[in-house]
C-alpha positions in Angstrom: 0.0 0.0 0.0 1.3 3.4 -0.7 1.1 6.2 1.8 0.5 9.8 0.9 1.0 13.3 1.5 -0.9 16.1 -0.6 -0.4 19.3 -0.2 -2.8 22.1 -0.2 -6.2 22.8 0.7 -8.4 24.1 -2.4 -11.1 22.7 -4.1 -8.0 21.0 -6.6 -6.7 19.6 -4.0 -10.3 17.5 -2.9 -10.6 17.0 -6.4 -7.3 15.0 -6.4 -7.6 13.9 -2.8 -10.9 12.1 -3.9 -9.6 10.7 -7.1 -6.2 9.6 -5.2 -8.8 7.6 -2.4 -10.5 5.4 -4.9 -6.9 4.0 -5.8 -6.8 0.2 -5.0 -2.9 1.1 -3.9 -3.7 3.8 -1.7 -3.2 3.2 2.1 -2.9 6.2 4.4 -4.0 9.8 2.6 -3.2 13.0 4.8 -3.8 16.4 3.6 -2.1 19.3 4.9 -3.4 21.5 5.6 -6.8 20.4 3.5 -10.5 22.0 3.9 -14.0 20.7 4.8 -14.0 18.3 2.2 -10.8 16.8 2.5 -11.5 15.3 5.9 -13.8 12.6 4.5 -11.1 11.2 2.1 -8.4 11.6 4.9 -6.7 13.1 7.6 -6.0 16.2 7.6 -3.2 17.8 9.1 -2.7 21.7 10.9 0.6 22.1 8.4 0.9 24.9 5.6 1.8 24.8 2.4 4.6 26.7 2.5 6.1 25.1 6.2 8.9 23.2 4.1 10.5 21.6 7.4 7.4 20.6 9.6 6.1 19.3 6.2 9.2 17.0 5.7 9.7 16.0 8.7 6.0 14.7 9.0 6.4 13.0 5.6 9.9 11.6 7.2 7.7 10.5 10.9 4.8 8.6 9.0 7.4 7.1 6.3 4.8 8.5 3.0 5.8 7.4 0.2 4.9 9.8 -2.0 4.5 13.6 -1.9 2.3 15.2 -4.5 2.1 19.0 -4.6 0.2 20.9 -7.2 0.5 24.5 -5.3 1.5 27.3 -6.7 4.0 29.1 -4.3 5.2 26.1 -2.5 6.6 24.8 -6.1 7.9 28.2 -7.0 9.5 28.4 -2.9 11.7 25.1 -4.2 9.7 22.7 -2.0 10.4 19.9 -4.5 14.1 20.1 -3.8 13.6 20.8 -0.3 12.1 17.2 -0.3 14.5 16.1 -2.7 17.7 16.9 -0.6 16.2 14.4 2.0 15.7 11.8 0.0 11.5 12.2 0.0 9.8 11.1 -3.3 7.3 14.2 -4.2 5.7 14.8 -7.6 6.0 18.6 -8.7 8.3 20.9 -10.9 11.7 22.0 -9.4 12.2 25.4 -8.2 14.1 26.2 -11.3 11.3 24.4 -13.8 8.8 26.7 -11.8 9.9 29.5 -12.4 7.8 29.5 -16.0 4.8 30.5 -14.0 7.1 32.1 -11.0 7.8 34.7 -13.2 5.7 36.0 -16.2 8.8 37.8 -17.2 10.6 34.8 -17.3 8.3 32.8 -19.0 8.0 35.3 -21.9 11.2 35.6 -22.5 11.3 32.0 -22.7 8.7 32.0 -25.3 10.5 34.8 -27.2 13.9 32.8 -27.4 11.7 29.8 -28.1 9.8 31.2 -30.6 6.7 30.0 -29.1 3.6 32.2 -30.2 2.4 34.7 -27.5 1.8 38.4 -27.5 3.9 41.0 -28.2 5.2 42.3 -24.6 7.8 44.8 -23.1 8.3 44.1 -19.1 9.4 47.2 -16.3 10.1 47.8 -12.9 9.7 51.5 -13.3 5.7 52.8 -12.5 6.6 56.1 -15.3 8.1 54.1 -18.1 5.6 51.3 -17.9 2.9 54.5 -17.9 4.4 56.3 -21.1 4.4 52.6 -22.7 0.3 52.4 -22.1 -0.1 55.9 -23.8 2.5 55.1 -26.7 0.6 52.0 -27.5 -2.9 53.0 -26.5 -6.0 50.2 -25.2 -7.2 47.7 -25.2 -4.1 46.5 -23.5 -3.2 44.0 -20.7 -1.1 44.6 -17.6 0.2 41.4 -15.5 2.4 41.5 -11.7 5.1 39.5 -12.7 4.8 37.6 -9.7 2.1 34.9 -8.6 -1.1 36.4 -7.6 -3.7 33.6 -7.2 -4.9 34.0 -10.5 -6.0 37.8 -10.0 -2.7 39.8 -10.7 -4.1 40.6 -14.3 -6.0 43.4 -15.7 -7.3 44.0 -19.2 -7.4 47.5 -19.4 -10.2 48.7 -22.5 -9.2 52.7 -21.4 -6.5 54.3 -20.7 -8.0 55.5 -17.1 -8.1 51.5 -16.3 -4.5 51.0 -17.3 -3.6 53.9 -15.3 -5.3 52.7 -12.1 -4.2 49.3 -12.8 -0.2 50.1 -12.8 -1.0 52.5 -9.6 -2.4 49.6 -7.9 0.3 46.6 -8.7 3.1 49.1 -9.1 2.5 51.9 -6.2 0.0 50.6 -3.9 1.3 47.0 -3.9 -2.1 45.2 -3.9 0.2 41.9 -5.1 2.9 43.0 -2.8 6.3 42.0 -4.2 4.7 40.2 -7.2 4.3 43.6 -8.3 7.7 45.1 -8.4 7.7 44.1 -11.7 4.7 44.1 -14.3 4.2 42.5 -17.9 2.7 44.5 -20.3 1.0 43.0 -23.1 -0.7 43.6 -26.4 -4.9 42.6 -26.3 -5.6 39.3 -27.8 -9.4 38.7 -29.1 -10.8 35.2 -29.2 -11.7 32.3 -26.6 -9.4 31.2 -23.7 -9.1 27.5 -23.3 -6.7 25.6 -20.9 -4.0 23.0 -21.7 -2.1 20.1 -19.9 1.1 18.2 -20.2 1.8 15.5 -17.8 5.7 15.4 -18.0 8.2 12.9 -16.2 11.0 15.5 -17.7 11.4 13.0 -21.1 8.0 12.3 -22.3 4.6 14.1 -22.3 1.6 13.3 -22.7 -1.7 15.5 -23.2 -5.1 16.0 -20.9 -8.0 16.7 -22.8 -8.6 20.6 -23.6 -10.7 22.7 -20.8 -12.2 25.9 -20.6 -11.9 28.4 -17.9 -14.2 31.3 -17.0 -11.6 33.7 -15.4 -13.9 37.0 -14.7 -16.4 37.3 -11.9 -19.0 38.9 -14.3 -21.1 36.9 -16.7 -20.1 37.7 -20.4 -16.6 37.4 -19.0 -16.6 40.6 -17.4 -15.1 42.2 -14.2 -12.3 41.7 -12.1 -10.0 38.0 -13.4 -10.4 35.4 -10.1 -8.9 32.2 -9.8 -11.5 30.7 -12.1 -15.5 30.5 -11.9 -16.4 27.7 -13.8 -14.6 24.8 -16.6 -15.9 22.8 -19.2 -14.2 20.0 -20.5 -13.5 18.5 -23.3 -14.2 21.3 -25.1 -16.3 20.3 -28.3 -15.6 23.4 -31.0 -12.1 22.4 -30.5 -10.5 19.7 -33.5 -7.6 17.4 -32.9 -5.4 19.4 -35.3 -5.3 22.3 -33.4 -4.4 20.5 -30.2 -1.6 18.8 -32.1 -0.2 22.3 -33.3 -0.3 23.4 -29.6 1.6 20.4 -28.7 3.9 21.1 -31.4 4.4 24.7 -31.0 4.1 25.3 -27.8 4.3 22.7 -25.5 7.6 20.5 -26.5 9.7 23.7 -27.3 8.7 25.1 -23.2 9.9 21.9 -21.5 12.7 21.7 -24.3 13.7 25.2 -23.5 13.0 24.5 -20.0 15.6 21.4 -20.2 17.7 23.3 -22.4 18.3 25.9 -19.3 19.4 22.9 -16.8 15.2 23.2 -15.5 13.9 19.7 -16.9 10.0 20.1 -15.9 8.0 16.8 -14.2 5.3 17.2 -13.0 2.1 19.6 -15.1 2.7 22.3 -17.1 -0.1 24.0 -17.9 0.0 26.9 -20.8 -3.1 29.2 -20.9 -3.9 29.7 -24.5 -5.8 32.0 -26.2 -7.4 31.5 -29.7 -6.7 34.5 -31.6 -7.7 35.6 -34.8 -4.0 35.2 -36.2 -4.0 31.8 -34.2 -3.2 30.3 -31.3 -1.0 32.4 -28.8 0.0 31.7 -25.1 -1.1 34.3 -22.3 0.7 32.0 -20.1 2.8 29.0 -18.4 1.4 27.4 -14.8 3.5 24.5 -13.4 1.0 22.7 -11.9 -3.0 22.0 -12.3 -5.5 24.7 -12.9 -8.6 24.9 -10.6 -10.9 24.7 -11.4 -9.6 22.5 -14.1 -8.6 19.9 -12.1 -11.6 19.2 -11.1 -13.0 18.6 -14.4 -10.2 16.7 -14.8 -10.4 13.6 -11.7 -14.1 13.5 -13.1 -13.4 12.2 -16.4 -9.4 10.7 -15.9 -10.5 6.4 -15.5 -6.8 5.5 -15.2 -5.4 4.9 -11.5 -4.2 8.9 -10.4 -1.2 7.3 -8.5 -0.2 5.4 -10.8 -0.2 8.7 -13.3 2.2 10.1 -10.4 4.2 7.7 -9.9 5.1 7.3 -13.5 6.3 10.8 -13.3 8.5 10.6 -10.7 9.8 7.8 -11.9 10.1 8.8 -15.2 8.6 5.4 -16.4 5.3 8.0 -18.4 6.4 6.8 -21.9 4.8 3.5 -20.8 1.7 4.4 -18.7 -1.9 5.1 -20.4 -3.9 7.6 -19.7 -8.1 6.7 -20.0 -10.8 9.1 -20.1 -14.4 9.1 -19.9 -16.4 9.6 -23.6 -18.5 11.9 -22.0 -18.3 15.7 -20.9 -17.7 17.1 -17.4 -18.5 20.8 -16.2 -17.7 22.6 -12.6 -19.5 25.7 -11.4 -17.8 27.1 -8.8 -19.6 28.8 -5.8 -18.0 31.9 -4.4 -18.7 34.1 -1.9 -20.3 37.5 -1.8 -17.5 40.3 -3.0 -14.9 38.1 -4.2 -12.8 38.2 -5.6 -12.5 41.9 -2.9 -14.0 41.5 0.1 -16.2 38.9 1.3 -17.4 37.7 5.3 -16.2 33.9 6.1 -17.7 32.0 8.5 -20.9 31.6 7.0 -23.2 28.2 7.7 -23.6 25.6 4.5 -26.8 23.5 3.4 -27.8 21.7 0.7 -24.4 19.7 -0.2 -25.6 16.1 0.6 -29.2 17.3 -1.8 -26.6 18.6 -4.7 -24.7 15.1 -4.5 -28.4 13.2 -5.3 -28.5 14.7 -8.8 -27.3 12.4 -11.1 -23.5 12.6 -11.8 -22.7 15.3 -9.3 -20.1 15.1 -6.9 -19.3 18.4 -4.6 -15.7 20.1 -4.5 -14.9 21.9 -1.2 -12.5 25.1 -1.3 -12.9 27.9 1.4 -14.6 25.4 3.7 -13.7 24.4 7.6 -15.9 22.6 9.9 -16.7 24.0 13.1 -17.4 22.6 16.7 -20.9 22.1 18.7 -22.2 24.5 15.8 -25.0 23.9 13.4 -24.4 23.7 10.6 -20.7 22.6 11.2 -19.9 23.6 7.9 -19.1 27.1 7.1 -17.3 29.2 4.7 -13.7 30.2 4.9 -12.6 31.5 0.9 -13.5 33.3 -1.5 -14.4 30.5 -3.7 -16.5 28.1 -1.2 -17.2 25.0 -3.4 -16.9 23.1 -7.3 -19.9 21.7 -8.3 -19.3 19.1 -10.9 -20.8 17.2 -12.7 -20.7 14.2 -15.8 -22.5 13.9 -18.6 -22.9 12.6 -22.2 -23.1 15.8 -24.1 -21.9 19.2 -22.5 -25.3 20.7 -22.1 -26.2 17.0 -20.1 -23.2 18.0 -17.8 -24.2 21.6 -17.4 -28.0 20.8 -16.5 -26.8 18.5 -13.8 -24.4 20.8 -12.5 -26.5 23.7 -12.0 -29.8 21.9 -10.8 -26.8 20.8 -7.9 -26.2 24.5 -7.4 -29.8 25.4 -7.0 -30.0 22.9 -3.6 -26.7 24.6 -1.8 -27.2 28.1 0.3 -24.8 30.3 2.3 -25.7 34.2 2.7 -24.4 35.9 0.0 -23.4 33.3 -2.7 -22.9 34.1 -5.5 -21.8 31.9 -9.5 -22.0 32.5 -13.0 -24.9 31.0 -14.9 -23.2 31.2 -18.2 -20.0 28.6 -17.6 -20.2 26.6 -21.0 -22.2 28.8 -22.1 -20.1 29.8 -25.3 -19.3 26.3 -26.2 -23.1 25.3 -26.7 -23.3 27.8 -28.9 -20.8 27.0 -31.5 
């Protein structure tokens, strides 16, 4: 039996806690520090993400076997070669491979060198240069902290009063603290976002299925960018030719370039890609699963989730099949009140175990906890509360399901998009 530690506590990390559970191998799961969710699929345990030592030494104490961290700033902090210098088997990109999503600057200057498609793009640490750049080149434009930002550190700017607020925010008031210092700023790209991921064991890939994002709180993808609202995947409009020109174009040149620089990537790497009119460009690298896309993901993947890591760690992917379900799978995720600003937490929860009787629906927890002698003993504790997935045949089968589920759950306040596929149906 193989013992594990996963790090994290979002709603990706119950998605792959609850996949990693139904593994015939699996024999002691601990999540740390997990959520609400998490604690029915494990233990979890009172550790952060980003406690490298107390982290290694409990993986050292209850002898795990395996590590797997899909966490942003633990990957980019070098936690795989923290675990690495002890001997510790973990699944994740080094600190050097991480840097691709670490820093946006790096990572398109990677893609420039590479001659990987992506926007055009000048990068500053200066708030007055980067300002005279916005009125040389005029809007729509895009402006991106460097740095990670949970998803929110960009801002497509459509006047030039936006972009001006938007560099006086990242640059002067340090909303995204030091991911901020330095800013990307990028030429507007029209067309649909969609998402894509490479399994790598540093010599092989191999490719997930396509998803689809929504990345604005506002429905008609407007408002402020969160960490996601809602994927689709597979995502129908999009033909196998096009996801083989990614692959060519994109994907093996990043972890070639990345190998080429001494950084061989394992682990996900996960390009955001937007399909332009003159084709498809990268907006940018992650180094680890989306989410919501990894939700989407453990829904449809059929093939054993530690034998997918473990073939990664030891680098044995060439050989190992990856199975997916024919049908669709959608997530709507619930958020609460004024995210992605300012939101209350500690709000009660009903209507979970009613969601999970629609057909196909399983319930992701993110900024849950449970409390003591209160009822309800679940309460919020995020911005983004829950995932509500859901399976189907056909996309609009998927969607159905999913959103009937939403209708049973309450908190005060929540709040989702009702229009997460919706673009998809209609081509």
């Amino acid at each position: 039996m193989t013992d594990v530690l996963l790090i994290g506590g979002g709603g990706r990390e119950h998605a792959l806690a609850w996949k990693i559970a139904q593994s015939p191998r699996i024999g002691k799961l601990y999540i740390a520090p997990g959520n609400g969710g998490t604690r029915l699929l494990g233990e979890n345990i009172a550790i952060g993400a980003m406690e490298f030592e107390k982290l290694a030494q409990f993986a050292e104490e209850k002898k795990i076997d395996l590590t797997i961290c899909s966490v942003d700033d633990p990957l980019v902090g070098g936690i795989v070669d923290f675990f690495q210098s002890r001997g510790l088997r973990i699944w994740g990109p080094t600190k050097a491979a991480a840097q691709i999503e670490g820093s946006k600057a790096f990572a398109k200057q990677l893609m420039r060198e590479a001659g990987i498609p992506t926007a055009d793009f000048a990068v500053f640490t200066n708030h007055d240069d980067a300002l005279h750049y916005v009125h040389d080149h005029g809007v729509p434009i895009v402006i991106k902290a460097s740095g990670l930002a949970l998803g929110k550190g960009v801002a497509v700017c459509r006047t030039l009063k936006e972009a001006e607020v938007a560099l006086k925010e990242i640059m002067l008031k340090g909303v995204f603290k030091d991911s901020g210092t330095e800013v990307v700023i990028e030429e507007y790209l029209d067309g649909q976002e969609i998402s894509i991921h490479a399994l790598s064991d540093g010599k092989t890939h191999k490719l997930f299925p396509v998803s689809q994002d929504h990345k604005t709180i506002g429905e008609g993808d407007t408002g402020k960018n969160t960490g996601g609202m809602g994927t689709i995947a597979p995502v129908p409009w999009l033909v196998p030719e096009v996801l083989s020109d990614i692959e060519t174009r994109v994907v093996k040149p990043a972890l070639d370039a990345l190998a080429a620089r001494g950084a061989t990537f394992a682990g996900i790497l996960y390009p955001g890609i937007k399909m332009s009119s003159s084709g498809a460009k990268v907006l940018e690298f992650n180094a680890r699963f989306g989410d919501p896309e990894c939700q989407v993901y453990m829904r449809l993947l059929k093939t054993d989730i530690l034998d997918v890591f473990e073939s990664c760690v030891d680098g044995t992917l060439v050989s190992q099949q990856l199975e997916w379900d024919s049908g669709f799978a959608a997530n709507i995720v619930v958020a609460s009140g004024g995210y992605p600003d300012t939101y209350k937490k500690g709000l009660p929860i009903t209507g979970i175990e009613e969601a999970e009787k629609v057909e196909g629906v399983v319930v992701f927890h993110a900024g849950t906890q449970m409390m003591e002698n209160v009822s309800p003993s679940l309460v919020t504790s995020g911005g983004r509360v829950l995932g509500v997935s859901a399976l189907g045949a056909i996309l609009e089968e998927a969607l159905t399901r999913a959103y009937e589920a939403v209708g049973r759950i309450h908190f005060e306040g929540m709040y989702f998009r009702r229009d997460i596929g919706a673009k998809a149906l209609l081509l």
